[in-house]
C-alpha positions in Angstrom: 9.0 6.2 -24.9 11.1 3.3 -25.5 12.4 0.2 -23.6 15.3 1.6 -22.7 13.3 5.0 -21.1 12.0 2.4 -18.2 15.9 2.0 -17.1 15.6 5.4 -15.1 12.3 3.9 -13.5 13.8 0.9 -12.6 16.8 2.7 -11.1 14.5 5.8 -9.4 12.2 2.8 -7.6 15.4 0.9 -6.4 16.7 4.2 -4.6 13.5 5.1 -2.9 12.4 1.9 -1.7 16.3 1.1 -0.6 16.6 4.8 1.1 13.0 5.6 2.5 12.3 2.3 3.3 15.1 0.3 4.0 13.9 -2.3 1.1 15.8 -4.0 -1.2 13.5 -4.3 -4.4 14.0 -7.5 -6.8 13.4 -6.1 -10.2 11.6 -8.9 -12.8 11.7 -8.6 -16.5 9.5 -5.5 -17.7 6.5 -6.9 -19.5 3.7 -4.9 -21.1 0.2 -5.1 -19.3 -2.1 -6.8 -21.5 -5.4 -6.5 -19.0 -6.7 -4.0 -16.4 -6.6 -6.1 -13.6 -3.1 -5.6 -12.1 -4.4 -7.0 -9.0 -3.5 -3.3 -7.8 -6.3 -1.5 -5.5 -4.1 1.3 -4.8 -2.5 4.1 -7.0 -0.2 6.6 -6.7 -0.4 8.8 -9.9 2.1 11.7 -10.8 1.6 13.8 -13.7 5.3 14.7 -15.6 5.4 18.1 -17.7 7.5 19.5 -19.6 10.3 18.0 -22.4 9.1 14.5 -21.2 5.1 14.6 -20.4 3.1 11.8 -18.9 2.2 10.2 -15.6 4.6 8.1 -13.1 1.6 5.4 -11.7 2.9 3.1 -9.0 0.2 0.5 -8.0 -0.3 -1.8 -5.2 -2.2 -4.7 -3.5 -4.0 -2.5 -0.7 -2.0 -4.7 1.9 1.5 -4.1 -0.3 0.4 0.4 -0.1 -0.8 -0.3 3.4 3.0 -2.0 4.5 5.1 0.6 2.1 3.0 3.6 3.8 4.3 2.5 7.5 7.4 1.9 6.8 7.2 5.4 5.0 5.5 7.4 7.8 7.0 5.2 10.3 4.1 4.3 12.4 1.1 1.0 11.0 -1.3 3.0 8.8 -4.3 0.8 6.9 -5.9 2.5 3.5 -8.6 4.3 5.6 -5.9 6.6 7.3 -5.8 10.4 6.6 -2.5 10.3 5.9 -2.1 6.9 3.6 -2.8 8.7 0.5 -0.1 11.4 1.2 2.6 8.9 1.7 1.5 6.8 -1.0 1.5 10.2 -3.3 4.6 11.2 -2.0 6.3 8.2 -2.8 5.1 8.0 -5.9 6.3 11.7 -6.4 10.0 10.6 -5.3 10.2 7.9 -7.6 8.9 10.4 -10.6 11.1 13.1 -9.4 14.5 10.4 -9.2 13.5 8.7 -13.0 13.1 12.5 -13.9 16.5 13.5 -12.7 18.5 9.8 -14.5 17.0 11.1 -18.1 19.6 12.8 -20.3 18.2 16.1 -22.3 
């Protein structure tokens, strides 16, 4: 991958969190993680295949995953909830499934 392939990304988290969620997102400069600790308790992993093959990880403060998820579902859901891992998956599936749609070939 290359800088430029994060532009779909960028673009694909914009449109879910603006549409599913009613959130405008802020977008930073991209930097490169240098540790392992994100501060991130939560993760959302999809695995890509095909022409472009890899895995779409969106990670979260559990209070950050806890707040997306009801917004999401549309009721208050904490991390212990049977169905915060599905909204957090399927989030994370929407934004992998958007980026995947932006790239070209």
């Amino acid at each position: 991958m290359t800088g430029k392939d994060i532009v779909p990304f960028v673009h694909a988290v914009e449109n879910v969190f603006s549409t599913m969620l009613s959130l405008q997102v802020d977008v930073g400069e991209p930097t490169l993680r240098t540790d392992d600790d994100n501060g991130a308790d939560i993760s959302g992993i999809i695995s890509v295949f095909g022409d472009m093959q890899g895995s779409v990880v969106m990670a979260f403060p559990t209070a950050t995953g806890e707040a997306l998820a009801s917004l999401f579902i549309g009721i208050e859901v904490t991390s212990d909830s049977e169905d915060f891992a599905d909204a957090v998956g399927e989030l994370a599936n929407m934004v992998a499934g958007n980026a995947k749609a932006e790239f070209k070939d």
